[in-house]
N, C-alpha and C positions, 0 to 999 in steps of 0.2 A: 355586606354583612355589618349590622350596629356592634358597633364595640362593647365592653359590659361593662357598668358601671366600674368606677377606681375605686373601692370597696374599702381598698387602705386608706386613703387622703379622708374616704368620709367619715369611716371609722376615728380619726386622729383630728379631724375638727370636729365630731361629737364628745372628743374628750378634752380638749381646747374650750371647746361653752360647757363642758361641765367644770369645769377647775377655775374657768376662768384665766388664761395663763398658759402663755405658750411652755413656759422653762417647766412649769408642774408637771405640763401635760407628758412632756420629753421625759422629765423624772420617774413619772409614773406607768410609763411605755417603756421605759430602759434605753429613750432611744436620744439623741444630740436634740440639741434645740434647733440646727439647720436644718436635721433631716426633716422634725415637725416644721418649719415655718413653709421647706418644700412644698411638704403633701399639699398645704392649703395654700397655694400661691398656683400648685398644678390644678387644684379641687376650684379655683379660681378663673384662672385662663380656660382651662373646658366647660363653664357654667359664663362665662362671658359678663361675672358680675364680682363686684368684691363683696367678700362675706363679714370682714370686722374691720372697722377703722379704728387706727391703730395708734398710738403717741407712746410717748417714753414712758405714760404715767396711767395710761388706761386705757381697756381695750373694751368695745364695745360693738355688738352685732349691728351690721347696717339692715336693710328691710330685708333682700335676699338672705342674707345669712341669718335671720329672725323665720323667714319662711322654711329654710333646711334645714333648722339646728332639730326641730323635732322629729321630723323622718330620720334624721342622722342619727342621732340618739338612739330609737328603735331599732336600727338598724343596729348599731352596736350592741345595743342591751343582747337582741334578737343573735350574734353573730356569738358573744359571751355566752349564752345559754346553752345554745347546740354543742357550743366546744364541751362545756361542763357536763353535758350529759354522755358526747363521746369518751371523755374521761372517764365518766361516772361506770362507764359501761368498760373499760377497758380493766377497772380497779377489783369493781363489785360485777361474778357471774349477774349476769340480767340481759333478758333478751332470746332471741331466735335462734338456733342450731341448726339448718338445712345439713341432714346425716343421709348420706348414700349408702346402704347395706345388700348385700348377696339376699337374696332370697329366703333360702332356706336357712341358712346362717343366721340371718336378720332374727326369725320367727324363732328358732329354737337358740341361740344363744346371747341375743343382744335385746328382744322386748322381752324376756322377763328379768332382767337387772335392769331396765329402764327405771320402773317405779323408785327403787334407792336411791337412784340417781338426782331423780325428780321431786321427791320427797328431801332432800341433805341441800336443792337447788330450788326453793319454790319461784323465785323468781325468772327461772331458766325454762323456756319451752323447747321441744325438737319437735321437727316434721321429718318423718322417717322416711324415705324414699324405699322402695324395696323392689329390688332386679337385680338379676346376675349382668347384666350389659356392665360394660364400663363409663358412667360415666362421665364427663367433660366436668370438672369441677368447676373451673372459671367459667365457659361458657354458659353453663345452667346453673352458675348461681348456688352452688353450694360449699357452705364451708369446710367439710370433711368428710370422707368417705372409709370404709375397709374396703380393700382389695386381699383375697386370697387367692396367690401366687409369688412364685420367684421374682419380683418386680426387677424390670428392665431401667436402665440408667434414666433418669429422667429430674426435670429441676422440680418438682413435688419432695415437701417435706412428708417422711415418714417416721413413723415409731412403730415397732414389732411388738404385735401383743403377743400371742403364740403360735407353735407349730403346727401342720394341719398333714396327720401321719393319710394316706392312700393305701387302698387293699386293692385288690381285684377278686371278685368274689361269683360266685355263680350257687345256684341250689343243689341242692343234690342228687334234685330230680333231673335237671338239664343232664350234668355229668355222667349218672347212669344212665343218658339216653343218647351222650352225645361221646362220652370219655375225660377224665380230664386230661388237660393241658400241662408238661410240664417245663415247657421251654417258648417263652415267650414267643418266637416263631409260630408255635404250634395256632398262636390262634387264630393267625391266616385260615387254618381251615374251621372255625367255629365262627358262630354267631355272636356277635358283638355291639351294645349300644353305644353311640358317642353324644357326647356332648358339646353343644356347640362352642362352649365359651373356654375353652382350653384355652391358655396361652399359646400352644402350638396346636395350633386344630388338626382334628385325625390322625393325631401322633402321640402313640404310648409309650412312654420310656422305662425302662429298668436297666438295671445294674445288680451283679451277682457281687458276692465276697472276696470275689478273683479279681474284681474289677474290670469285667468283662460289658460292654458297654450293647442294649441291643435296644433300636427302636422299633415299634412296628406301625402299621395300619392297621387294624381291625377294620371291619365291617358288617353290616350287620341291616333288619329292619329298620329301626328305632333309632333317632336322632332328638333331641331334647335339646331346649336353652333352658334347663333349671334341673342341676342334676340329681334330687328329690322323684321327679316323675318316670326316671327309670327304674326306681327301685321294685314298686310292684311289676313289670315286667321281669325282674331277673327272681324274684320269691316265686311267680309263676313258673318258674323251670324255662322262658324262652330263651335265654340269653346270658352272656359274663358282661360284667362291668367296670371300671374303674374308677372309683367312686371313695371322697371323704369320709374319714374316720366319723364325723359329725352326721350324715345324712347313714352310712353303711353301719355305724357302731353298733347300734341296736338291735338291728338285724343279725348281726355275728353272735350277738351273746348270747340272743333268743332261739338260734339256732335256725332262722329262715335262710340265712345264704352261708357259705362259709368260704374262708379266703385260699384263694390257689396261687400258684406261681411261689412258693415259702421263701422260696432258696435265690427270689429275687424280689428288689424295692425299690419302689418306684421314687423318684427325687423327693423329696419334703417339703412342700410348701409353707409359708406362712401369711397370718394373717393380719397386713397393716393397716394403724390408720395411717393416710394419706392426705395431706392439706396443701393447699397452694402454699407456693411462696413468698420468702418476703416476710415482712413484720413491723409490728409485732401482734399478735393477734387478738381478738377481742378474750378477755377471761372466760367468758360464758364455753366457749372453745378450748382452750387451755384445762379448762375445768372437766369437760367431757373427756378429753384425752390423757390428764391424771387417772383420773374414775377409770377409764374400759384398761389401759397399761396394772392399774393399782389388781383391779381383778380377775384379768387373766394371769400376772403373775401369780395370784394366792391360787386358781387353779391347778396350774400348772405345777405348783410345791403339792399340794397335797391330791392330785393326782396325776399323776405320770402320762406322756404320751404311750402310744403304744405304737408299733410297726409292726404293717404288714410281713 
């Protein structure tokens, strides 16, 4: 395998023929006049030619070091640039935001605050990913995502924007045809949809005020990875659900499902962004995740979660 160019020695003899002067060049790099005379005495012996002859009193490019001060140069100029623009981009939002978002979450809570976002950031683009799967942040390449659940220990930096209150709910037509439920147990004997992307799949949890702890399995027809497409099945009267305040809320006020089990609550989720680790990050990023923190908190003041 070819080795890669010494990137440094060329770097530090493009700024050696620019100054003219080894001491400048150290001056000007922060760095010893040995360590400069190294780089180009290694940039020397690997290129199997001398690049300046040298005396007490003046230094002067011989034909080799006439033929790479210009590429060298470039190379620097071209290595100073890119830095400037990573900086640039670190300083000033500018740039790409790969966002992993829930589905339904996505659609109804995060693309219509996009536009202010975008608008207060014009130089700022996001490509919104949208699925309830979990994605791989490092592996696919994106910079942030929300996850809503109990997140499990893990080296992903998060921030908590808000709570994410659970009902369980069913119509009224089901109930009159099937009974309700008033003890979690019960729903062993009803029909139940699940969703695929539970933290604990096929396992419903509540907890009473006694601190009585019960999980169950439901089962049911209907199996879903987007918990949105259960919901006209259970307004149909086929089925109970357990379903976010965000996807179920609407539902409850308008009066198409209404919530059972009162006298028990299921855990709380919330919902973070999530980012690889490490740092520090580009602003464009940092930016996005003031902004969605900044506005779930003003949600959340003026109006209240609610529980099931």
């Amino acid at each position: 395998m070819a080795k890669l160019p010494d990137f440094e020695a060329l770097a530090i003899f493009a700024k050696v023929v620019e100054l003219r002067s080894f001491a400048a060049a150290a001056s000007e790099l922060s760095l010893s006049k040995a360590t400069v005379s190294k780089a180009v005495t290694r940039l020397e012996q690997r290129l199997g030619a001398r690049l300046f002859n040298r005396t007490s009193r003046r230094l002067a490019l011989t034909d080799a070091g006439q033929k790479l001060s210009g590429r060298a140069q470039r190379l620097l100029a071209d290595g100073e640039a890119a830095e400037n623009d990573a900086l640039a981009q670190s300083v000033a939002p500018r740039g790409l935001v790969r966002l992993a978002v829930p589905m339904t979450f996505g659609i109804k809570a995060i693309a219509p605050i996009l536009p202010k976002f975008l608008e207060s950031y014009p130089d700022v683009s996001i490509d919104l990913h949208l699925s309830d799967a979990t994605v791989d942040l490092i592996g696919e390449g994106f910079d942030a995502a929300l996850r809503i659940a109990r997140l499990p220990d893990s080296s992903l930096v998060a921030r908590r924007l808000c709570g994410v209150p659970r009902h369980t709910v069913a119509a009224a037509s089901y109930l009159k045809r099937h009974g309700r439920p008033t003890h979690p147990m019960h729903l062993a004997q009803h029909k139940c949809f699940g969703y695929a992307y539970l933290s604990t799949a096929e396992v419903w949890h509540y907890r009473n005020a006694a601190g009585d702890e019960v999980n169950v399995r439901p089962a049911g027809q209907l199996r879903v990875n987007n918990g949105e497409a259960v919901l006209p099945a259970v307004i149909a009267g086929l089925g109970i659900a357990d379903l976010p305040d965000f996807i179920a809320g609407d539902a409850i006020r308008a009066g198409e499902v209404e919530v059972i089990l009162k006298g028990w609550s299921q855990p709380e989720g919330a919902v973070h962004l999530v980012m690889p680790p490490g740092g520090p990050r580009p602003a464009r990023v940092e930016a996005l995740g003031d902004f969605l923190v900044a506005h779930f908190g003003r949600v959340k003041k003026s109006k209240p979660s609610r529980r099931a």
